[in-house]
C-alpha positions in Angstrom: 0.3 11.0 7.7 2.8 13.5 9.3 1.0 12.7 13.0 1.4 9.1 12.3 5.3 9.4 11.3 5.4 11.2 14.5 3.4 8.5 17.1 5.6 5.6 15.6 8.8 7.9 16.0 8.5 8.2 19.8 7.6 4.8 19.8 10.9 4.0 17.9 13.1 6.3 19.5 12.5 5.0 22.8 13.3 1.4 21.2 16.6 2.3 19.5 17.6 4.6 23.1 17.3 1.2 24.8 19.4 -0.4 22.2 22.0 1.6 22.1 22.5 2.1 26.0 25.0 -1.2 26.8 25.8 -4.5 25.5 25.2 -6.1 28.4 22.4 -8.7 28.1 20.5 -8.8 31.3 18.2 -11.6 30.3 18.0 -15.5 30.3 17.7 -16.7 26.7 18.1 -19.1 24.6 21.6 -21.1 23.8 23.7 -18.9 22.0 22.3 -16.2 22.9 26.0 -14.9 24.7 27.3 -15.2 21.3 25.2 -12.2 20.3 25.9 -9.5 22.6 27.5 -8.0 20.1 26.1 -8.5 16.9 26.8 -6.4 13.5 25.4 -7.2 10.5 27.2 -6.3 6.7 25.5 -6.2 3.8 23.6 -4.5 1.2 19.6 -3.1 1.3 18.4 -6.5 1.7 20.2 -6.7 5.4 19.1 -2.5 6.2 15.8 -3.1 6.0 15.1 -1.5 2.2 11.8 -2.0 0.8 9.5 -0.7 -1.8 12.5 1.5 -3.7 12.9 3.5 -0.2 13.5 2.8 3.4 12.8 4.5 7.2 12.5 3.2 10.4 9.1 1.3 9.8 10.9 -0.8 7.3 14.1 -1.1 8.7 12.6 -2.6 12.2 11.8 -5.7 10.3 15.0 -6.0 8.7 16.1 -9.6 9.0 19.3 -8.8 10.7 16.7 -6.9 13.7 14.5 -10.3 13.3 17.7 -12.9 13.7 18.4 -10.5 16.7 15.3 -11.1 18.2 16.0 -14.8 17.5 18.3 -14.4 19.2 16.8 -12.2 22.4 19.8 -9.7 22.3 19.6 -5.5 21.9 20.2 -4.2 18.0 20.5 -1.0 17.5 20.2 0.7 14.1 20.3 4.1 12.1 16.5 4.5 11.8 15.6 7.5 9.2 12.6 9.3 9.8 9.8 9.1 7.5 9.1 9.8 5.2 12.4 8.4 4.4 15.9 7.8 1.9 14.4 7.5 -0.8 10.6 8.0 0.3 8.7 3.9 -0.5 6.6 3.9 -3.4 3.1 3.3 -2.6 0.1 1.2 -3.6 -1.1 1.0 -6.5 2.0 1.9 -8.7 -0.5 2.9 -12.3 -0.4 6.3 -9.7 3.2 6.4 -9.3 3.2 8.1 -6.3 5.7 7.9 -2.8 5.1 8.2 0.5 6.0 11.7 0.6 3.4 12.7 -1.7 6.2 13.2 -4.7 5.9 11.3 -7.9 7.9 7.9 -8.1 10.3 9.7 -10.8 11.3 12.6 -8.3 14.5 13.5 -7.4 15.1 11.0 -4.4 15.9 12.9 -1.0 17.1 11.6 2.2 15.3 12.2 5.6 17.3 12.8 9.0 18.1 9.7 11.6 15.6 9.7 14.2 16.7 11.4 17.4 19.5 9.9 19.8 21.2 7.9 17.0 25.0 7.6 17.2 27.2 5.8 14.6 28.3 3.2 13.9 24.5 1.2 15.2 24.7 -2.4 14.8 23.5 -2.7 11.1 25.7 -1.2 8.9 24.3 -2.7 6.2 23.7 0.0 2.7 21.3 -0.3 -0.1 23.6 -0.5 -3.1 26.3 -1.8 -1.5 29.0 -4.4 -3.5 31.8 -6.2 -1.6 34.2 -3.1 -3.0 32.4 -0.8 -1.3 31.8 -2.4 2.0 35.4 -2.5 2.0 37.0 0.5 0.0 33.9 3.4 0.2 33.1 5.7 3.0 30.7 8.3 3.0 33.3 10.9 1.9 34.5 8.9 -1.3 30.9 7.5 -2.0 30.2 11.2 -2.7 32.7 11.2 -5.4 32.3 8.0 -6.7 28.1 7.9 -6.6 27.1 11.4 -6.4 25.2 13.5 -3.7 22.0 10.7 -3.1 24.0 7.9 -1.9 26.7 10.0 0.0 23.5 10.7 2.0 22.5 7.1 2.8 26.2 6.5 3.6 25.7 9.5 6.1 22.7 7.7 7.5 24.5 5.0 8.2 28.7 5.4 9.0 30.5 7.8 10.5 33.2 9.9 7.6 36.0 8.2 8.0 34.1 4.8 8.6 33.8 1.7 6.0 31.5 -0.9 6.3 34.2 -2.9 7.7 35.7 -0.5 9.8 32.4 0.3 11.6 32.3 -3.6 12.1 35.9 -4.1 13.6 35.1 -0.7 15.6 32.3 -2.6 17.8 34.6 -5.5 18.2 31.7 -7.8 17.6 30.7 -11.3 19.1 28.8 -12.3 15.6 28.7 -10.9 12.1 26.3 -11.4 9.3 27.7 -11.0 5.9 25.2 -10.7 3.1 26.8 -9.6 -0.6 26.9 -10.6 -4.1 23.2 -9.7 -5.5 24.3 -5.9 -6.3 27.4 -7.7 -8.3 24.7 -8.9 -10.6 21.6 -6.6 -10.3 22.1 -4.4 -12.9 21.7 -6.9 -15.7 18.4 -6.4 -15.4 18.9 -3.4 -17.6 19.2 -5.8 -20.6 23.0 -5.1 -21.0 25.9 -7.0 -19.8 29.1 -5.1 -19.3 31.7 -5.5 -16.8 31.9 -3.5 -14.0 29.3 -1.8 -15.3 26.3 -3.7 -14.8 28.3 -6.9 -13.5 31.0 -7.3 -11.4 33.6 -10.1 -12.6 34.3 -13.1 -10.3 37.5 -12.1 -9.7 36.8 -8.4 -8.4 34.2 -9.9 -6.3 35.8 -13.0 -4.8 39.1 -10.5 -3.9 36.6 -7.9 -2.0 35.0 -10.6 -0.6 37.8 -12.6 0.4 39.1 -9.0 2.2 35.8 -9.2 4.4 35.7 -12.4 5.9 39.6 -12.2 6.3 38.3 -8.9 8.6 35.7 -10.7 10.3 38.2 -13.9 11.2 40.4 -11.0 12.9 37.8 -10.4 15.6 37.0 -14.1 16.8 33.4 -13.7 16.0 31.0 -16.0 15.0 29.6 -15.2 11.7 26.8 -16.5 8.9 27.9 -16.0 5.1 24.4 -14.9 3.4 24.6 -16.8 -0.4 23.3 -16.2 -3.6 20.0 -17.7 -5.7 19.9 -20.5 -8.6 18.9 -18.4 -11.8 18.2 -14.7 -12.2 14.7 -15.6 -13.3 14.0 -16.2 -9.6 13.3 -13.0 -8.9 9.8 -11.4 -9.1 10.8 -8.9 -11.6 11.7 -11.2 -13.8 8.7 -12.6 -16.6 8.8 -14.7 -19.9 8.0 -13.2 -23.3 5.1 -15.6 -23.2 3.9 -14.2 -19.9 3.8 -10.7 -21.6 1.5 -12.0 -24.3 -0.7 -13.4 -22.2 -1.5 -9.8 -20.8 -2.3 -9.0 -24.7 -5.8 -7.4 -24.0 -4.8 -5.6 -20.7 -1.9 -4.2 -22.3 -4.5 -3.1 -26.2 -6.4 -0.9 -23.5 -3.4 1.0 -23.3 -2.5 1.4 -26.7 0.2 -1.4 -27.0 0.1 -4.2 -29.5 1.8 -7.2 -28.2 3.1 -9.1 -30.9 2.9 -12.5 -31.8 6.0 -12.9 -31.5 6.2 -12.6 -27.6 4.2 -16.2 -27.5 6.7 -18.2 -28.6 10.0 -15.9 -27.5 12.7 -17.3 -25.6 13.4 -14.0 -23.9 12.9 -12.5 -20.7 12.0 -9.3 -19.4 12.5 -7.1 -16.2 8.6 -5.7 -15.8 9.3 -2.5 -14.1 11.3 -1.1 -16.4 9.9 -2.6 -19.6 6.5 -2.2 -18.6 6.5 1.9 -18.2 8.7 1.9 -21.3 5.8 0.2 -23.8 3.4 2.1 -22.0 4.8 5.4 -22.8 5.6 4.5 -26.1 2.0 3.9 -26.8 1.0 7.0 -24.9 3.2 8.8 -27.1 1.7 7.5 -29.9 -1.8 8.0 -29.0 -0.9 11.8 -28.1 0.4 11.9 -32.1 -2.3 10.0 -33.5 -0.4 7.5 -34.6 -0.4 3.6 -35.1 -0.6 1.4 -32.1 3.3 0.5 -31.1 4.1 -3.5 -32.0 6.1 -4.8 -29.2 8.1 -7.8 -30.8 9.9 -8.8 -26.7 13.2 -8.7 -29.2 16.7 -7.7 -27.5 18.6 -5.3 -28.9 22.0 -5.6 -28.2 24.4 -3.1 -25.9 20.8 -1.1 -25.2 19.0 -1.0 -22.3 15.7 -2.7 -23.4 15.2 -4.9 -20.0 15.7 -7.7 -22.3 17.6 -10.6 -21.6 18.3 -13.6 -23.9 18.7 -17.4 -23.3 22.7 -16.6 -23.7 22.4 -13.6 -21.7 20.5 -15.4 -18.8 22.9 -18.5 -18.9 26.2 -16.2 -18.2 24.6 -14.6 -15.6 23.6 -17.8 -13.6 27.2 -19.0 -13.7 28.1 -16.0 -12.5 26.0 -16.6 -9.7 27.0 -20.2 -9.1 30.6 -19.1 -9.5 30.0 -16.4 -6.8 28.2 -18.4 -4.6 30.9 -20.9 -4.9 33.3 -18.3 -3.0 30.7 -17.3 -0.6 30.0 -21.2 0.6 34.1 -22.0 0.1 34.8 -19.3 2.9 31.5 -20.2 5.5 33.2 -24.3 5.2 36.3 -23.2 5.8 36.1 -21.6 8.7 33.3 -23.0 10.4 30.8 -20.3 9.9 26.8 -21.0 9.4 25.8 -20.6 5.7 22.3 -20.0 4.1 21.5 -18.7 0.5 19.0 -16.1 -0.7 17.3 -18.6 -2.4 15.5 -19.9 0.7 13.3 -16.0 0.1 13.6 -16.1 -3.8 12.9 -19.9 -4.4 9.4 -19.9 -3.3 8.5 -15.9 -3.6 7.4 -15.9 -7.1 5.5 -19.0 -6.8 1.7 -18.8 -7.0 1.8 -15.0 -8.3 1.7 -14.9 -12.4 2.6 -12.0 -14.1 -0.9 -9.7 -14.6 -0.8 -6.2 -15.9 -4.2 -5.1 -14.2 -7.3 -7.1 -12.2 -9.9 -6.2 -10.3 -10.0 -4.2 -7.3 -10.1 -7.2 -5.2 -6.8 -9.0 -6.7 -3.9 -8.2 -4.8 -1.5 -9.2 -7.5 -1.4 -7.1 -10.4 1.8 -5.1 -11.5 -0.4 -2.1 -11.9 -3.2 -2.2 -9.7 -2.6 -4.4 -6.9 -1.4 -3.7 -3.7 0.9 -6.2 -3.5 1.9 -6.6 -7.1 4.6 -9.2 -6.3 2.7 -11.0 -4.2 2.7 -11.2 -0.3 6.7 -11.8 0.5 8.1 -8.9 -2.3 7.6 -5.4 -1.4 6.3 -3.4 -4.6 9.6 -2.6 -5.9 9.8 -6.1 -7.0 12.9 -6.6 -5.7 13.4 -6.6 -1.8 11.2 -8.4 0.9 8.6 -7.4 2.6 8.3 -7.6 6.4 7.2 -11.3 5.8 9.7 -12.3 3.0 12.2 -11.0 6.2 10.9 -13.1 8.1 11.6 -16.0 5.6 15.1 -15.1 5.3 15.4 -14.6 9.1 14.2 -18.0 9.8 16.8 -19.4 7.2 19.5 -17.8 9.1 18.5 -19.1 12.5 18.1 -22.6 11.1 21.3 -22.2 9.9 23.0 -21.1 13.0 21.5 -23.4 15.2 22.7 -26.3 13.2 26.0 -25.0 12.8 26.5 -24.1 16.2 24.4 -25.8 18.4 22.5 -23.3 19.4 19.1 -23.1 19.9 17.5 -19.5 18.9 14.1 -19.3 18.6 11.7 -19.2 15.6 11.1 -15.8 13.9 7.9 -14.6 14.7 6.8 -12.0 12.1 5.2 -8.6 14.0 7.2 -9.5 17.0 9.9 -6.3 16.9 6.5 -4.3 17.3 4.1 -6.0 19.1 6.6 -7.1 22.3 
């Protein structure tokens, strides 16, 4: 493992060197490609390049900003961490629970060095975690104090001390700007508890942080895309009826877990990765104390963090959603900026790829067992895309530039950042 890190490091390195030596684009391409030369792309771990609960440079090449670039034939640079990474990617199958460093999946996360040759601010200042607050309030020195030791590292891997999100985008005086916010504003619900600024972010909070970012990005003259939201939290991958729980009744009795009856006809939702490992320890416990099978009823309990979500719960967050989407579209129209939503990824991930517990060596979709447990365009964190679902969302954005600006990029071609 160590050797391969190594081969597709100097491989790497001598990509991001290139990027990173001028702006100047030396090339005939396609139209728009002048608009370009200096591109920077905001956001949160969707635009870094964060996959499978972790991200390094293997990940991070296929970032859809890197991809859009390519569209795009211009040089991208970005902060490529070394494997095995920050946070190390969990790793196929997750019944073993293991990362790509070797560590359990419930380790203390760590944080690998950039690759060789780096400097800061790269092109993609995008952060896993990220909210429109922090891309405009949080450098690495406050995100120390306000998130602890873990993410002041990724901020380090990313901007310069003194550096914001959009000061390191005003510092590269760019031509083009992608701006992709909104889904950390929300992600937390999938706890099972809604509380502001706590697991949500209110429409207000968000649309005056927002509203401070594209205000920043009209300052430069750039060109920009506004990256919007999806239709319904149940969109994502993560997300899985009651009813889809019950049907995994027998997988779920061969590890000690009663699925009640209930589940079949509950209106209620659940996020599998962290209701799954919860019912199956419970019913390990149990078995370790020789007691009765645990009787999981898919009931919310209010103000606890069940991974529950109710028909009222799932309602207010959707509005939220619309509401926030609302801003993002309002300020793409207003000034003349391309627009795409999320949903072109999310609106078609899940589809084809039920809920299953376990299967056969052979099935690639199975929450435990599988190798790609949310299917083929969700990396196995449920959550962020794989280097094809970036390649979905990169199209999206291309589309979406061309027709707003008359240009004519080219199609995304997955594998292209490494095989050209």
């Amino acid at each position: 493992m160590t050797r391969r890190w190594a081969l597709a490091t100097g491989a790497l390195v001598a990509l991001t060197l290139s990027a990173c030596e001028s702006d100047d684009i030396t090339t005939s391409g396609p139209r728009g490609q002048s608009a370009f030369r200096r591109y920077v792309a905001l956001g949160t771990s969707v635009s870094m390049g964060y996959g499978a609960n972790g991200v390094l440079f293997s990940t991070q090449v296929y970032s859809w900003p890197a991809q859009l670039a390519h569209a795009a034939q211009v040089e991208f640079s970005q902060p490529l961490i070394a494997g095995p990474g920050c946070n190390a990617p969990l790793i196929a199958p997750l019944q073993f629970g293991f990362r790509l460093n070797g560590l359990p999946s419930s380790a203390a996360p760590v944080c690998a060095p950039l690759l060789p040759g780096i400097e800061l601010p790269a092109n993609n200042v995008a952060i896993e975690g990220s909210t429109a607050f922090e891309a405009v309030d949080v450098t690495p020195v406050t995100a120390g104090t306000l998130f602890g030791p873990f993410r002041q590292s990724v901020y380090r891997r990313v901007l310069r001390d003194d550096q914001t999100q959009v000061t390191a985008m005003l510092s590269q005086d760019p031509t083009f700007v992608s701006v992709e916010f909104g889904a950390n504003e929300v992600l937390r619900v999938q706890s099972g508890v809604l509380a502001p600024n706590l697991t949500y972010t209110p429409l207000e909070t968000f649309r005056l942080n927002y509203n401070k970012i594209i205000d920043s990005v009209k300052t430069t003259g750039a060109k920009a895309v506004l990256v919007g939201l999806i239709d319904d939290v149940r969109t994502f991958s993560t997300i899985r009826t009651a009813a889809e729980i019950h049907a995994e009744s027998l997988a779920f009795h061969a590890f000690y877990v009663t699925i009640g009856t209930q589940c079949k006809t509950s209106p209620n939702v659940v996020t599998v990765p962290l209701f799954v490992p919860a019912i199956l320890g419970r019913g390990q416990a149990a078995a370790a104390a020789g007691q009765p099978r645990p009787v999981i009823t898919c009931a919310d309990v209010p103000g606890q963090q069940d991974a529950t979500l109710t028909q009222s719960d799932i309602t207010f967050i959707n509005s939220l959603l619309v509401q926030m989407d609302t801003v993002i579209a309002h300020r793409a129209q207003e000034n003349g900026y391309a627009h795409f939503r999320l949903q072109a990824l999310y609106g078609i991930a899940k589809s084809g790829n039920p809920f299953r517990l376990t299967a056969a060596a052979d099935q690639p979709v199975a929450f435990l067992s599988g190798a790609t447990p949310y299917g083929p365009l969700i990396s196995i964190d449920g959550v962020h895309p794989s280097r094809e679902g970036h390649s979905v969302i990169a199209q999206a954005a291309v589309d979406a530039i061309n027709q707003q600006y008359g240009f004519d990029l080219l199609a995304v071609r997955p594998l292209a950042l490494l095989e050209n």
